[in-house]
N, C-alpha and C positions, 0 to 999 in steps of 0.2 A: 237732397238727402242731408239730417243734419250729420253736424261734427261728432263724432265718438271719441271715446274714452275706452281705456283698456281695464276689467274688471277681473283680477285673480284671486283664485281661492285657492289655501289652502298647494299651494304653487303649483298645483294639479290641472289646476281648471282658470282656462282661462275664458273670460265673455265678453266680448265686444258688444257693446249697446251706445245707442246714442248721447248724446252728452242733455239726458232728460232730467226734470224739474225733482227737486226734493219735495214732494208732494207725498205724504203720506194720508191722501185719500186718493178716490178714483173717481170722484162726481163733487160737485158742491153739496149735495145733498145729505153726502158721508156725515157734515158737520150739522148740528143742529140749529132747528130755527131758521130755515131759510126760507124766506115767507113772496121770494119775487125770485125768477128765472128765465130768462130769452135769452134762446141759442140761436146762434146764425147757419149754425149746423145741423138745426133741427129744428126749421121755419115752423112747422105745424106740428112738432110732437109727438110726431108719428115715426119718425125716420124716411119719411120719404121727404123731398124739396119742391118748393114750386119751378118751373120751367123758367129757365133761366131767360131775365129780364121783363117776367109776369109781374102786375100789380098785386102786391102783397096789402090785403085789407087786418087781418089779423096777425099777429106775432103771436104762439101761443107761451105761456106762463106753463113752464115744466116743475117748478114748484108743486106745496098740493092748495098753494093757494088759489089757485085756478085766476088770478085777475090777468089776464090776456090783453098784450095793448092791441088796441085797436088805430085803424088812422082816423086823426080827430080836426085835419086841412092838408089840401094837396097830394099830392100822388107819391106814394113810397112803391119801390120796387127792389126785386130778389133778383142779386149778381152772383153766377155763380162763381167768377174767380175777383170780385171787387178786393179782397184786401190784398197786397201785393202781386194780383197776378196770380194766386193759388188759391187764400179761402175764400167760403161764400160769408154774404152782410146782405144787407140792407140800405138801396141809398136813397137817401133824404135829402131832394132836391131842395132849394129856396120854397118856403111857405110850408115844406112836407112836416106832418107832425104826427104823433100815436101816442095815444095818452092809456090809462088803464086805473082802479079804482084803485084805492091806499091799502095796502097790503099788513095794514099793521089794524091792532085790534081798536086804538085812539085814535083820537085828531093829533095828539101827541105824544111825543118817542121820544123817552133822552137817551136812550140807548143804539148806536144801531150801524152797521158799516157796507156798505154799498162800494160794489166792484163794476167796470164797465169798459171797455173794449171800440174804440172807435178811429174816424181816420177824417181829416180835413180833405176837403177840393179846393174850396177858397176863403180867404181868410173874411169873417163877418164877426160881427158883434152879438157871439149867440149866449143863450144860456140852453146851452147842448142836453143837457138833466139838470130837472126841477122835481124834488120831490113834493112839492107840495102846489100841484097846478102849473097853470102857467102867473103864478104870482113874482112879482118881480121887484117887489118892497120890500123897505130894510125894518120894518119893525119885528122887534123879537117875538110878538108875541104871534103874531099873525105877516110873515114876511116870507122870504123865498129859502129855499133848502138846496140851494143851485154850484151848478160849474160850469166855469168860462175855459174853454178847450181849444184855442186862445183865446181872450179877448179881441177882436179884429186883427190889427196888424201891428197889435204890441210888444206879440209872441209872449203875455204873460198867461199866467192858468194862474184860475183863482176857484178855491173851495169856499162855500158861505153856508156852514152849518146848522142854518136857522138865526134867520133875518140877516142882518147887512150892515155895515161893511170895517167897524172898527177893529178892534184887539181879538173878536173869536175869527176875521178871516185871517185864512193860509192863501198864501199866493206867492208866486216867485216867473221867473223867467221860464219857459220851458225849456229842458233839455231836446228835447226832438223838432226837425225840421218839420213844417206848419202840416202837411201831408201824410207822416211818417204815421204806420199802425203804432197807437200810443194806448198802454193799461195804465187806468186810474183809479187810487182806491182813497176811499174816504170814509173815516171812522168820527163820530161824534159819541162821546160817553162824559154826560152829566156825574153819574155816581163817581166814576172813577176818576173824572177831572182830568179828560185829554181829550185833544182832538189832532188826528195826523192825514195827513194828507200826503201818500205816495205814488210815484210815478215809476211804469215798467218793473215794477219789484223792488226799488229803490226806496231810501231813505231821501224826503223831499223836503216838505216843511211840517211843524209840531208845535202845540204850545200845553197850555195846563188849564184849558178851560172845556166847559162842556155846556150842552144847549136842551132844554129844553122845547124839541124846536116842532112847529105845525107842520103836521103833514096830512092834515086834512084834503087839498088838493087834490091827490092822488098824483100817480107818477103820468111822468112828460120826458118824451126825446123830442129834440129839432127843432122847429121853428116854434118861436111866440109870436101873437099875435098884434103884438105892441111892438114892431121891427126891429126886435132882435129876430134876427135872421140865422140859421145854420145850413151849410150846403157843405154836407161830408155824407159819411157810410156809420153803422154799427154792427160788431159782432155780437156781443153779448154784453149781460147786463145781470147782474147778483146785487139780492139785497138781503141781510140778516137783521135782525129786530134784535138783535143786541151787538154787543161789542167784544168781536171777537180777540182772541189773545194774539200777540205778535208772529207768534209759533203758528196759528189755525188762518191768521192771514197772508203768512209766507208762503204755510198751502196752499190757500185759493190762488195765492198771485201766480206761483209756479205752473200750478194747473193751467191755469189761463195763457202764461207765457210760452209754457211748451205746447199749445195750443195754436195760437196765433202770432207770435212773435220768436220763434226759436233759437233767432240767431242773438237774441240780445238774452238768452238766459243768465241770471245772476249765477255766477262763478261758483257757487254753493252747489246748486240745484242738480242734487243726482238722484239714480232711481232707488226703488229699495225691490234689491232683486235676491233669494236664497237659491245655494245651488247645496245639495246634498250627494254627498257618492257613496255607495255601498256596497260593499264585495261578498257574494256567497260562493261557495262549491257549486260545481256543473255535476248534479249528482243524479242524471236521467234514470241508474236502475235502483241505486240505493244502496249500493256495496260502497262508495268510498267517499261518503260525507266530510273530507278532511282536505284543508288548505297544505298541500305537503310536493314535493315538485314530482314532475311528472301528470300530476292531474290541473284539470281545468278551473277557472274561474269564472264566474261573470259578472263586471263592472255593471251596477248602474246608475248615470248619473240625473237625479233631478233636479229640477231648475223652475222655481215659484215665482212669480210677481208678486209679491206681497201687498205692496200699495203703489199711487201713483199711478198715470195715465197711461191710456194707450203706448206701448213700445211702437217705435214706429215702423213703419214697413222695408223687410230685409234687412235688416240690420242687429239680428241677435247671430253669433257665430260662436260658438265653439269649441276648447282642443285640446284635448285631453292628453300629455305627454305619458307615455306608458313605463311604468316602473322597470330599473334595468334588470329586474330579476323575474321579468314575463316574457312571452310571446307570443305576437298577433294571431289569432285564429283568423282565418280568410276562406270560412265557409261557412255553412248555414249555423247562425248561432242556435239557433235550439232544434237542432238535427229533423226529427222528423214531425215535430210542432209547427206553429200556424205560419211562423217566419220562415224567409227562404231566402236572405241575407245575412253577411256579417253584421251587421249594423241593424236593430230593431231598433222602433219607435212607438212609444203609447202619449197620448193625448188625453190631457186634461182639463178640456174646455179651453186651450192656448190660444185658437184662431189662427195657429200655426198650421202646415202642410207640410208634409215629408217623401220624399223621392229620391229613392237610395242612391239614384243613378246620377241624379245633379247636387242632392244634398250633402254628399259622404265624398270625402278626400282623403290622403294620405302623406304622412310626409318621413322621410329616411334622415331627414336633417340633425344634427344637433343641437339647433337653436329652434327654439318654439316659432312656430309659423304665427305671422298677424293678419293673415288675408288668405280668403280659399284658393285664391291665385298660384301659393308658395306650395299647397297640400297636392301638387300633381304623381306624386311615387305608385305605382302600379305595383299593388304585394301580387307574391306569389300564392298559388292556391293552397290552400292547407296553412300548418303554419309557419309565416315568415319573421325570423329575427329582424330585420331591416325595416320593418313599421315603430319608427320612434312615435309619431304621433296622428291622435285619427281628428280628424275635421267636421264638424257638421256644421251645417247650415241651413236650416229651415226656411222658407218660406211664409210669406205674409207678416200680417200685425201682431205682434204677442199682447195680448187682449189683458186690462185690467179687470176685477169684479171682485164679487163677495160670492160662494168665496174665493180663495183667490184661483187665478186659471195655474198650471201648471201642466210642464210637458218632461215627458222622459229617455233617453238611450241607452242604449244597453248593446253589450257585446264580449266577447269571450277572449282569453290566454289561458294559455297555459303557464305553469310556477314551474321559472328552471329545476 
């Protein structure tokens, strides 16, 4: 499970969620112009996977560019826990390769920034992604669009933005051990006169030039056939046919990190989650429509995903500390209506589950509870003053999308 962070609103409402990616989309697709896509998560497009350690012929392109890599030498196959022991990839022994057509409208792009997700076995002399073939010459005008993810056993990583190898390459040492799941992103823009080259969301290497660079070739993972060699894995792989802004690539990187690399998320990267509370009269006949003590309330609070990936599994909690001027209702909140707990729940496309009986806690405490663990207090029926605070905790994935999912709770006091 990853590491969480404690999220309070409005000192009422507190939410435990994971410590997830500042990503204010929910798909690479959110962003425009994305003309290349292979998930590792979604070998064929469909949502279903191949049988893990089946020969994988097709990778499909989730874009709506439809160019699908295909294997183009060697046998590639689907692991269903290859990257750390948890996600699925793709691994691409010595000689394995998949190539796919040029995703771009030319033979030439000055614009354009590419994302990609992979992991070493052993260190070789590869050029891991070529976008332009497997062409592996330094001429500008016709030369390779490639990345060395290391070079052998240099441990350096080098970007070559169209051809080779003076003032436009970025290269440096890599920070990651030769093995370690490593996000690499590479931006080349002519107009704009930059090209950057970053690693796991980081800031790596940069300068002020841009390339008019061939990508006639079409896109290449893995092996060349001129011995450069690769024997690693791939997750995924983004390509956009322009240059996106620094803000819409922190997106995609976040997306990708809280994806496959969690525990190395940039220190920034949180979710964008809304919580709303709103109090009416419990007015079932109609006689006493007025917030006044002695009558009822009912709290309720909603809680949106606005943007940003999947919430991860079990990990949205909770806890609503009750004003000292209420008291807990601990019977059916809407008396002879469809609920038949204190604790109702409505769903909004969340991907969440609710079960009053393992969801819902209590706690007598003075201090706000941080764990369902602390919410054990057993209220009395009817209503009890000693419910300082109520707990919930839902089950499953709290689900990103358009639009957004969102889930609700609700429950009843009375106003001293």
């Amino acid at each position: 499970m990853l590491s969480k962070i404690i999220l309070c609103l409005a000192a009422l409402l507190c939410m435990t969620l994971p410590h997830f990616a500042h990503a204010q989309i929910s798909s690479p697709s959110d962003l425009s112009n994305l003309v290349f896509w292979v998930d590792g998560q979604d070998i064929n497009g469909t949502g279903i996977q191949p049988a893990d350690g089946s020969v994988v012929t097709t990778w499909v392109d989730k874009s709506t560019g439809g160019n699908n890599l295909t294997t183009a030498a060697g046998t590639v196959t689907y692991e269903a826990t290859g990257f750390d022991g948890i996600n699925p990839g793709l691994r691409f022994p010595l000689i394995a390769r998949m190539a796919a057509a040029k995703p771009f409208a030319s033979d030439y792009q000055n614009e354009m920034t590419v994302f990609f997700v992979n992991a070493n076995v052993t260190a070789t002399t590869n050029f891991s992604v070529n976008l332009n073939g497997t062409n592996t010459g330094n001429n500008s005008t016709n030369g390779r669009f490639s990345f060395h993810t290391p070079w052998g056993t240099t441990g350096l990583v080098y970007f070559d933005g169209g051809g080779c190898c003076g003032s436009t390459r970025l290269s440096g040492a890599s920070p990651n051990a030769l093995t370690e799941t490593t996000l690499y992103t590479g931006l080349n823009d002519e107009p704009g006169n930059q090209q950057l080259f970053r690693i796991d969301g980081q800031v790596f290497k940069g300068d002020t030039t841009g390339l008019n660079a061939n990508v006639s070739g079409g896109i290449h993972i893995g092996d060349t056939p001129n011995a450069q060699q690769y024997d690693g894995r791939f997750a995924e792989m983004l390509i956009y046919d322009r240059a996106l802004s620094l803000t819409e690539i922190r997106d995609v990187e976040c997306l990708l990190m809280s994806k496959w690399k969690p525990s190395d998320l940039p220190s920034d990267c949180t979710p964008s989650i809304a919580a709303k509370k709103t109090v009416e009269p419990w007015n079932p006949t109609g006689l006493t429509p007025y917030s006044l003590p002695g009558n009822d309330v009912t709290y309720t609070i909603e809680i949106t995903h606005e943007n940003g990936p999947d919430l991860d599994s079990e990990t949205v909690f909770l806890v609503d500390s009750l004003a000292s001027e209420t008291i807990f209702y601990n019977g059916d909140v809407d008396d002879t209506g469809p609920e038949v707990n204190p604790v109702g729940f409505s769903n909004n496309g969340s991907g969440l589950t609710f079960d009053y009986a393992t969801d819902v806690g209590y706690s007598d405490s003075a201090t706000k509870p941080t764990d369902m663990s602390l919410c054990n207090y057993v209220p009395s029926v009817g209503y009890d003053a000693a419910v300082n605070h109520v707990c919930i905790k839902p089950t499953g994935t709290f689900n990103s999308g358009t639009p957004a999912p969102s889930f609700a709770i609700f429950f009843r006091t009375q106003i001293k």
